[in-house]
C-alpha positions as CSV (number, residue, x, y, z in Angstrom):
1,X,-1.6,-5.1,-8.3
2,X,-3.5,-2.4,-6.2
3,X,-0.3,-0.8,-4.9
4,X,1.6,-3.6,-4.3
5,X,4.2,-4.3,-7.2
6,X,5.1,-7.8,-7.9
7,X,8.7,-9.2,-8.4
8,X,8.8,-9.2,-12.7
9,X,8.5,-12.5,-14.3
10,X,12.1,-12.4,-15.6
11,X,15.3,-13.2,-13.6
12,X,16.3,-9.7,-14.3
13,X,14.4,-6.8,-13.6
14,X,16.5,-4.5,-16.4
15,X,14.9,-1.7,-16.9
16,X,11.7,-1.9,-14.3
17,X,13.9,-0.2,-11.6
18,X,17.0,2.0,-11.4
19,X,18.5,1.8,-8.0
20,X,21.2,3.6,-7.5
21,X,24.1,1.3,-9.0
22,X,25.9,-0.4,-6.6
23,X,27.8,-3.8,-6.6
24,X,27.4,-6.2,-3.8
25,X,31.4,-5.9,-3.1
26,X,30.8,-2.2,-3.1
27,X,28.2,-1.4,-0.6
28,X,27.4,-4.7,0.6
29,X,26.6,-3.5,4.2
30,X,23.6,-1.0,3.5
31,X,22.1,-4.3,1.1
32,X,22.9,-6.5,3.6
33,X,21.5,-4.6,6.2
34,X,18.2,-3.3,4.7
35,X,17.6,-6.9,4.0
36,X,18.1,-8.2,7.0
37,X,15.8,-5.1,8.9
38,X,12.7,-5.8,6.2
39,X,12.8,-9.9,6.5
40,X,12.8,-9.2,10.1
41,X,9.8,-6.5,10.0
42,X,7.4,-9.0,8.8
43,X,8.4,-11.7,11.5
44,X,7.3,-9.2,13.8
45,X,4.2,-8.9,12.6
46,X,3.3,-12.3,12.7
47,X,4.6,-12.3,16.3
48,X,1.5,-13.5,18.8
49,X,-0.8,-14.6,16.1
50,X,-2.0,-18.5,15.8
51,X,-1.4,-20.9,13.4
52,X,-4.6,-20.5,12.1
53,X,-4.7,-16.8,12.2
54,X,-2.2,-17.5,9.3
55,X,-4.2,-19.9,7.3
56,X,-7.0,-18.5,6.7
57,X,-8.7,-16.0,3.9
58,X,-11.4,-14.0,4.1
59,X,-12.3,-12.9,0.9
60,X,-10.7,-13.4,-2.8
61,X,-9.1,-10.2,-2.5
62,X,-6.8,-10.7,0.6
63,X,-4.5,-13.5,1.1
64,X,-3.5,-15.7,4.4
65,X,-0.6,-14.5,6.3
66,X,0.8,-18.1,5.9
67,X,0.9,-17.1,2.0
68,X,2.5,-13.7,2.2
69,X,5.6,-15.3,4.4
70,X,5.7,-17.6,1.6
71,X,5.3,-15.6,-1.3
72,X,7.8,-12.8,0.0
73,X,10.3,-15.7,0.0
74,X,9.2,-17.2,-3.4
75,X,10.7,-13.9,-4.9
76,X,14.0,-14.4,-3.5
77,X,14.1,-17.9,-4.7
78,X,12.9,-17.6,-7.9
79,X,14.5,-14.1,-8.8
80,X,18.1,-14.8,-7.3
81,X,18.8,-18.1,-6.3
82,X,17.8,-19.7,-9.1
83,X,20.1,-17.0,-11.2
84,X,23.3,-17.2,-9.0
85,X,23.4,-19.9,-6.7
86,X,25.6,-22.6,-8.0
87,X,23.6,-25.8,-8.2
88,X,20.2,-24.5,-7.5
89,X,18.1,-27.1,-5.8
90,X,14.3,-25.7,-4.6
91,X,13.8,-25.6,-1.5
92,X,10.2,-27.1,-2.7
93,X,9.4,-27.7,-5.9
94,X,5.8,-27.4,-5.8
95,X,6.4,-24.0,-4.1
96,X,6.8,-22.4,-7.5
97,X,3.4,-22.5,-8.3
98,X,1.6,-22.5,-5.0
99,X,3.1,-19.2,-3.8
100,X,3.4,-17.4,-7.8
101,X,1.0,-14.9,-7.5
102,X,0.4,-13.6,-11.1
103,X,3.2,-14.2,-13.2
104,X,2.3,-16.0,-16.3
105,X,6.0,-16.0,-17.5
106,X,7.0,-17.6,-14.2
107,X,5.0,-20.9,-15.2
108,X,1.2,-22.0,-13.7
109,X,-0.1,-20.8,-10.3
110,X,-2.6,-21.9,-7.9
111,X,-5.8,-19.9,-7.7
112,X,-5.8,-16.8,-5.9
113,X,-9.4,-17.3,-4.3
114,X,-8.5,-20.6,-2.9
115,X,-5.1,-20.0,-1.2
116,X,-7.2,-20.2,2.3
117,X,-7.8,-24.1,1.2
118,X,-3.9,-24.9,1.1
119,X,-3.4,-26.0,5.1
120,X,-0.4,-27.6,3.9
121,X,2.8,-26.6,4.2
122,X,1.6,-25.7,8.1
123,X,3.2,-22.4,9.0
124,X,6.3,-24.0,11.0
125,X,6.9,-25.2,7.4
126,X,6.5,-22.0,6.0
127,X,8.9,-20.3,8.5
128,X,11.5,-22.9,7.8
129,X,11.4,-22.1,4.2
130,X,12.1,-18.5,5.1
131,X,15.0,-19.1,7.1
132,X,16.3,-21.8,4.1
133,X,16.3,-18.9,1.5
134,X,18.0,-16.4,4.0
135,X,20.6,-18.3,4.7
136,X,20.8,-19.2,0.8
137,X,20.9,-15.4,0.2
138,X,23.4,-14.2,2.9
139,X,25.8,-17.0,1.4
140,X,25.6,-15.1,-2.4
141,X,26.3,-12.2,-0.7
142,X,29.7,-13.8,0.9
143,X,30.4,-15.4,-2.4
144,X,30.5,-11.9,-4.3
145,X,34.1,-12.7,-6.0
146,X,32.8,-15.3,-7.7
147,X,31.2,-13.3,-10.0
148,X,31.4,-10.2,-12.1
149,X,30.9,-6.3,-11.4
150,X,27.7,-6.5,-13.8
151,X,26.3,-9.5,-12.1
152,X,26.8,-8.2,-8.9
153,X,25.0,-5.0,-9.7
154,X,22.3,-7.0,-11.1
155,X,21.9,-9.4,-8.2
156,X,22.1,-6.1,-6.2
157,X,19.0,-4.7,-8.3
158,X,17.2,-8.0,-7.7
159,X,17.6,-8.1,-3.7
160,X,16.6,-4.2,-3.6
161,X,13.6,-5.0,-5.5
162,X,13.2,-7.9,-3.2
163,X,12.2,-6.2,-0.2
164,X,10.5,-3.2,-1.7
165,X,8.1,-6.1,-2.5
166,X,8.0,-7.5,1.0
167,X,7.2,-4.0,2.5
168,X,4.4,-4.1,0.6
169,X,3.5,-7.0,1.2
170,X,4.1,-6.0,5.3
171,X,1.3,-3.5,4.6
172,X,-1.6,-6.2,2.5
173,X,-0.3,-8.9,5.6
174,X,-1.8,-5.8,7.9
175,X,-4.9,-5.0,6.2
176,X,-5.8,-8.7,5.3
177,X,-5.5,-9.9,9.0
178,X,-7.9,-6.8,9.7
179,X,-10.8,-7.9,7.4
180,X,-10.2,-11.5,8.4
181,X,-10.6,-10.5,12.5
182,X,-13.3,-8.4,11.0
183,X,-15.6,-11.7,10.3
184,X,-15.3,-13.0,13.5
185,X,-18.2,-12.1,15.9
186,X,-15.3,-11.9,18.8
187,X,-13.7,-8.9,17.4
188,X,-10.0,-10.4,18.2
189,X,-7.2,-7.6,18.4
190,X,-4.4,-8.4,16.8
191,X,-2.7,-5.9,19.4
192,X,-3.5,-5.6,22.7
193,X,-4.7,-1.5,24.3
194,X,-5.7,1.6,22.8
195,X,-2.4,3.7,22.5
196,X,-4.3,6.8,21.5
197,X,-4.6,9.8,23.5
198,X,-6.2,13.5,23.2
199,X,-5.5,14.7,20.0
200,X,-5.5,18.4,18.9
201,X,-8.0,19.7,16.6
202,X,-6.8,21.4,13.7
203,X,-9.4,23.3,11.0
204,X,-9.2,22.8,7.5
205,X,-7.6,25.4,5.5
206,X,-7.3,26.0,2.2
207,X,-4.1,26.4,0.7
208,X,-3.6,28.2,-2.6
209,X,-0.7,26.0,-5.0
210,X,-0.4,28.7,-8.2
211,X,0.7,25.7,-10.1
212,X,2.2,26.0,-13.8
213,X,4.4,23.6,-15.7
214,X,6.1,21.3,-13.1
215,X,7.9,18.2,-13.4
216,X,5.6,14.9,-12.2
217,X,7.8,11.7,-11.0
218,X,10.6,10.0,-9.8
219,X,14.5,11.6,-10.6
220,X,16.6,9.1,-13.3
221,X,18.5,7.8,-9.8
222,X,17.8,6.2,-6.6
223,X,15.0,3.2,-6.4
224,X,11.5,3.7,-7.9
225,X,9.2,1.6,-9.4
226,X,8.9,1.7,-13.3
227,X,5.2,3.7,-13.0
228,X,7.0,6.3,-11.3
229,X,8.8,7.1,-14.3
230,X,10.0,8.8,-16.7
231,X,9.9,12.4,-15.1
232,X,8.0,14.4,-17.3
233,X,6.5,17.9,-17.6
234,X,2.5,18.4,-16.8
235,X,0.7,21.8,-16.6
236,X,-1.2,22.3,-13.6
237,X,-3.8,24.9,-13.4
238,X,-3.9,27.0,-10.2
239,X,-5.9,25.4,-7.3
240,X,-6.6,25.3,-3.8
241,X,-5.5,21.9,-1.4
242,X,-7.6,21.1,1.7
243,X,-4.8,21.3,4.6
244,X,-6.1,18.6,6.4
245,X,-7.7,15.2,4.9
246,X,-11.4,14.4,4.9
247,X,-12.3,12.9,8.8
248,X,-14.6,11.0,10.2
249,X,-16.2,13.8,11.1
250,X,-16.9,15.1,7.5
251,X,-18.4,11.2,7.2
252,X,-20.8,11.4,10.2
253,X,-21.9,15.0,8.6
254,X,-22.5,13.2,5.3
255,X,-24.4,11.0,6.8
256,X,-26.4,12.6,8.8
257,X,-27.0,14.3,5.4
258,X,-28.6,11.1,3.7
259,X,-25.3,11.0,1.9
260,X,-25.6,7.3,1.3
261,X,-28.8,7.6,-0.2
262,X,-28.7,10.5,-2.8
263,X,-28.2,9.1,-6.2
264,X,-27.1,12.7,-7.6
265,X,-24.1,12.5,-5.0
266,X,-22.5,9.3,-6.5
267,X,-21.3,8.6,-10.0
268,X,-23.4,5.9,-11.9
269,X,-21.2,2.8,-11.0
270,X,-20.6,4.4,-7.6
271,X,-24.5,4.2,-7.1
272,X,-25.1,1.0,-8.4
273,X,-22.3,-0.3,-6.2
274,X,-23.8,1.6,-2.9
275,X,-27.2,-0.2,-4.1
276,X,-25.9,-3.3,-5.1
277,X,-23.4,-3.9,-1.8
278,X,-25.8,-1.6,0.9
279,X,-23.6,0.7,1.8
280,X,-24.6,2.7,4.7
281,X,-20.7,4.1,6.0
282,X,-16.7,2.9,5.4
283,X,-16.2,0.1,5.8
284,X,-15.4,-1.6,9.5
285,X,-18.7,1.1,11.1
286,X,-21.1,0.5,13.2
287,X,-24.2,1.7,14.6
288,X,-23.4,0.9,18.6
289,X,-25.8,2.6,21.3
290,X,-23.2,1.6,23.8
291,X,-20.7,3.9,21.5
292,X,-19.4,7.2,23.1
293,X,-19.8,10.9,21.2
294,X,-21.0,9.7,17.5
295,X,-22.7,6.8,18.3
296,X,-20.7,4.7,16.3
297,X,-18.3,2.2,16.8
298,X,-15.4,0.6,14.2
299,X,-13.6,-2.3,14.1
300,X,-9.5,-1.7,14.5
301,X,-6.7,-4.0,14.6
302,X,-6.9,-3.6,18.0
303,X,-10.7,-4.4,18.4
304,X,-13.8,-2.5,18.4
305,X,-12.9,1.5,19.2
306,X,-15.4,4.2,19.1
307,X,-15.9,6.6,15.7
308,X,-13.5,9.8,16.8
309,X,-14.7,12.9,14.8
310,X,-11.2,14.4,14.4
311,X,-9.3,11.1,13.1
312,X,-8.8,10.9,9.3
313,X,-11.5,8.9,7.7
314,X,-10.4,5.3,6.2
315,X,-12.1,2.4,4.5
316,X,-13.7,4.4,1.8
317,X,-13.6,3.6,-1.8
318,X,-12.8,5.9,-4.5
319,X,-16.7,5.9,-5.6
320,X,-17.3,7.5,-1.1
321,X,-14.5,9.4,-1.3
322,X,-15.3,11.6,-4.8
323,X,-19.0,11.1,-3.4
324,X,-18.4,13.1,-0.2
325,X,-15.6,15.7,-2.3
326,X,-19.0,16.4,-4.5
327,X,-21.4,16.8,-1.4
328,X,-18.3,19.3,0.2
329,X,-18.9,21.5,-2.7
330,X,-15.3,20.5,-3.9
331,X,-13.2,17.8,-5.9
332,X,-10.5,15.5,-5.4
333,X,-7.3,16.3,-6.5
334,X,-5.1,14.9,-9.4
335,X,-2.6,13.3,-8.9
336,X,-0.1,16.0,-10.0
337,X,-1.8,18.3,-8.1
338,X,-1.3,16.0,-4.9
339,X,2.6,15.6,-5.8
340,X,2.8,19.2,-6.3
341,X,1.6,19.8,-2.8
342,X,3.6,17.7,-1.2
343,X,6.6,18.3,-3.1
344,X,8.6,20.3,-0.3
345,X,6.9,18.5,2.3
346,X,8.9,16.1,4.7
347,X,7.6,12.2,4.5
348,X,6.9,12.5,8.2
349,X,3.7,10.6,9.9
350,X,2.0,7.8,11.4
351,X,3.2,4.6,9.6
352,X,3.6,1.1,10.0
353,X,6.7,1.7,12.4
354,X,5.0,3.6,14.8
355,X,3.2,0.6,15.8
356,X,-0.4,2.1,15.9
357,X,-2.0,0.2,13.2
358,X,-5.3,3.0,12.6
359,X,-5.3,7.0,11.5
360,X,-4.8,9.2,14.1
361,X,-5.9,13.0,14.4
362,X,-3.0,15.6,14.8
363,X,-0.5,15.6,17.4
364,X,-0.1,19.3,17.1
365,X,-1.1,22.2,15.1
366,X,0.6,22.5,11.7
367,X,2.3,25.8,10.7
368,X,0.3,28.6,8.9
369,X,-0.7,27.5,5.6
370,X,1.0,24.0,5.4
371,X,-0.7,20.8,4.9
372,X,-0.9,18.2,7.2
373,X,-0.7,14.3,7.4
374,X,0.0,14.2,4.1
375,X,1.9,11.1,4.5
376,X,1.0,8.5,6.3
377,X,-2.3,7.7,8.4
378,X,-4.5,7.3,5.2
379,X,-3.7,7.3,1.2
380,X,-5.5,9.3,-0.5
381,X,-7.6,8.7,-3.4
382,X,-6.8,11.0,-6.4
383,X,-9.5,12.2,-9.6
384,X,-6.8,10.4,-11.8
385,X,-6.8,6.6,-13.6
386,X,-4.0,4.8,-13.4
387,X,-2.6,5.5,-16.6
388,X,1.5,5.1,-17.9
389,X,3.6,8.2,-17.6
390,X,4.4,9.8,-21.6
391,X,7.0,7.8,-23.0
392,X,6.8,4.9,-20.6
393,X,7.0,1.6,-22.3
394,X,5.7,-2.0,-21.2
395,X,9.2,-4.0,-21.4
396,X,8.5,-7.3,-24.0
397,X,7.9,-10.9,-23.0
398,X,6.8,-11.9,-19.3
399,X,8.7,-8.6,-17.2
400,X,6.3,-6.2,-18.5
401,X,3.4,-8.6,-16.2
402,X,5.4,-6.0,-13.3
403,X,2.8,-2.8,-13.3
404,X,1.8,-2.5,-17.3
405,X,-1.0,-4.7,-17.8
406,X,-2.8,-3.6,-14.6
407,X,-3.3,0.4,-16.0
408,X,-6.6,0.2,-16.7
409,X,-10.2,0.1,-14.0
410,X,-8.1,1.2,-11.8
411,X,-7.7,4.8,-9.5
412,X,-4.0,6.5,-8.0
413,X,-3.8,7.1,-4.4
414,X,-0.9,8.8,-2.5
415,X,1.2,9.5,0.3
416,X,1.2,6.2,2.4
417,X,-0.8,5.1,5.7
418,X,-0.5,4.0,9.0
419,X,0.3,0.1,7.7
420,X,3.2,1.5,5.5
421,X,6.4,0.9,5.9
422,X,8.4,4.7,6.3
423,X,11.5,3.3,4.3
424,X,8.8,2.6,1.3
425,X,7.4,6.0,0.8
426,X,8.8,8.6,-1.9
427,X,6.7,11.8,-3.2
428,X,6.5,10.0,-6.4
429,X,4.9,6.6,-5.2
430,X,1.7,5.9,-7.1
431,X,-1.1,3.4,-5.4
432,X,-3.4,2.2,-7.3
433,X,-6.8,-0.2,-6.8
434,X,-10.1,-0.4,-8.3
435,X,-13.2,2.7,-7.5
436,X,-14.9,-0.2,-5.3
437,X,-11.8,-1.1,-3.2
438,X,-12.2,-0.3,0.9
439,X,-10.5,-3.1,3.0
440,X,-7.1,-1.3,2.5
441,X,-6.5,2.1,4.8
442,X,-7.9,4.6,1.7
443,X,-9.3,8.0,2.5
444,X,-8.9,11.5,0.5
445,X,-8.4,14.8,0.5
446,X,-10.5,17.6,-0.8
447,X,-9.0,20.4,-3.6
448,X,-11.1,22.6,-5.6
449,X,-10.5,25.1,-8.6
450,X,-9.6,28.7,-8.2
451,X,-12.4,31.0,-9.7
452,X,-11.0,33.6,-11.8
């Protein structure tokens, strides 16, 4: 997927993820607990919108909210209920293949660019299908002696991976609903005042990392998902890390600079895409006379906001963000160089809990030669294609449909954004979406090489 891994198309995830092993009669509370807190997450960001806010789709790309409820609950079906409950009945039948999303070893599904068309099952519908499985869940977790150690570690696996998968799909709920409220010539918020105040203004630096042979991705233990892995040795070359990431600022500048209109800036696809799509800025911007400072304007989840110099830029695609890195005399990083960096850094920022909902310029100065906002407000687009790890194996039949077969047109970002759930993040968590993509909250950060 872009970033957002799918349940496997097997009802055992084996070896796609390792959490750390626990059966349900062990540690029941924390599983129970965690999935309780995520199901309930993404009922609260559904809180105040309309029925038809929920239906509809604004592009093949994004999905209706009404199908991410749906599909987030499909997993739990599919993947445990139909493995341990005793007598499985569907709640729907015909759910299986309306809310499957891309697994071709799950059986058919309906088309992807069309799920705006289904107005049936109505969202009251869909809600009562969550709280069906829920209940269906919380009753295997009560019925725990009925089975083994093994198959309570295993359905323990299978609920963990459960609501990885709905936090990410609590971030694409967040970033389809703004593209769809982008269409309309209303600009509807989807929440209500501008929390943002003055922000400090912090310089870039940049921050020598001497590099060498360092380990790249996540430990044997704990949860991960299976493009994090294996840990393996890479050499990094000594380089420099901006401290801050690329603002809106830096956009205006390149702007101003004919940026969008110098073919030796872009990459060839880049520039046929800027051609081909008129791009003139990110994504969401505006030329607005009416707008304060910049004279532009964006659209935000909570409406139309004026273009702040100091916030992190969003909304650019890969093919912007290395254009603007080139224009800035400077690159973007790898991404071993961007896990390097933030390796000793504390996953600390503005995310998806802080209830923002847009990138937000520092709260205070960082210390002396540290980065800042590495985590959180935007991800950031890295030099490197989404490629498996040395000695990282596609598992046989349908499970390997999980992250394998989408390594290929496709770039790594890191670190997280203001629609992310905290909870979700590691050092080791690797995005990924096509060089074109720019509804999702994607920005960068500059590096360049040390001159010997």
């Amino acid at each position: 997927m872009s970033i957002f891994a799918h349940p496997p198309s097997s009802l055992n995830p084996g070896p796609m993820v390792r959490p750390a092993a626990r059966a349900l009669d062990a540690d029941a509370s924390a599983l129970i607990e965690a999935f309780g807190r995520v199901r309930a997450q993404t009922l609260a960001l559904v809180l105040g919108l309309t029925a038809e806010d929920c239906a509809m789709q604004s592009m093949p790309d994004a999905s209706p909210a009404k199908w991410h409820l749906a599909h987030t609950t499909w997993f739990f079906e599919v993947f445990a209920l139909e493995r341990f409950e005793k007598n499985f009945t569907p709640y729907h039948a015909g759910f299986r293949v309306l809310f499957n999303s891309y697994y071709n070893g799950v059986g058919d599904k309906h088309l992807r660019a069309e799920r705006g068309l289904v107005s049936r099952p109505g969202l009251t519908t869909i809600l009562e299908y969550r709280r069906n499985v829920e209940t269906r869940i919380h009753a295997l977790f009560a019925d725990s002696a009925a089975r083994t150690p093994a198959e309570n570690a295993e359905l323990a696996e299978i609920i963990t991976l459960g609501f990885e998968h709905e936090q990410q799909h609590q971030e694409l709920l967040l970033t389809d609903l703004k593209h769809l409220f982008s269409r309309n010539p209303l600009a509807p918020s989807y929440r209500q005042g501008w929390p943002l105040v003055a922000q400090t203004y912090a310089s870039r630096e940049w921050l020598p990392i001497s590099g060498g042979l360092v380990a790249i991705g996540a430990d044997a233990e704990g949860f991960a998902f299976d493009n994090e892995r294996p840990r393996h040795p890479v050499f990094v070359a000594p380089f420099e890390i901006a401290s801050t990431p690329v603002t809106c600022g830096d956009v205006l500048a390149f702007i101003d600079d004919d940026g969008y209109r110098r073919p030796e800036l872009w990459l060839s696809l880049g520039w046929d895409t800027v051609k081909r799509e008129g791009w003139q800025a990110p994504l969401y911007w505006q030329r607005d006379r009416d707008a304060t400072g910049t004279g532009w304007r964006m659209f935000t989840l909570r409406g139309l906001a004026d273009v702040g110099a100091d916030v992190p830029a969003a909304h650019l695609s890969y093919f912007e963000a290395e254009a603007i890195a080139r224009w800035s005399g400077a690159r973007l990083p790898t991404e071993f160089e961007w896990e390097l960096a933030a390796s000793d850094q504390p996953i600390e920022g503005n995310f998806l809990e802080n209830r923002v909902f847009h990138p937000i310029a520092l709260s205070s100065l960082p210390a002396p030669g540290e980065p800042a906002q590495l985590f959180g407000d935007v991800w950031e687009w890295t030099q490197s294609a989404y490629l498996p790890y040395p000695g990282y194996r596609i598992a046989e039949g349908a499970i390997g449909e999980y992250n394998g077969k989408f390594m290929s047109q496709q770039m790594v970002l890191r670190g997280g954004s203001c629609a992310t759930p905290r909870q979700h993040l590691r050092t080791s968590y690797r995005n990924f979406f096509p060089p074109e993509a720019r509804w999702q909250f994607s920005g960068a950060r500059l590096a360049r090489d040390v001159v010997r």
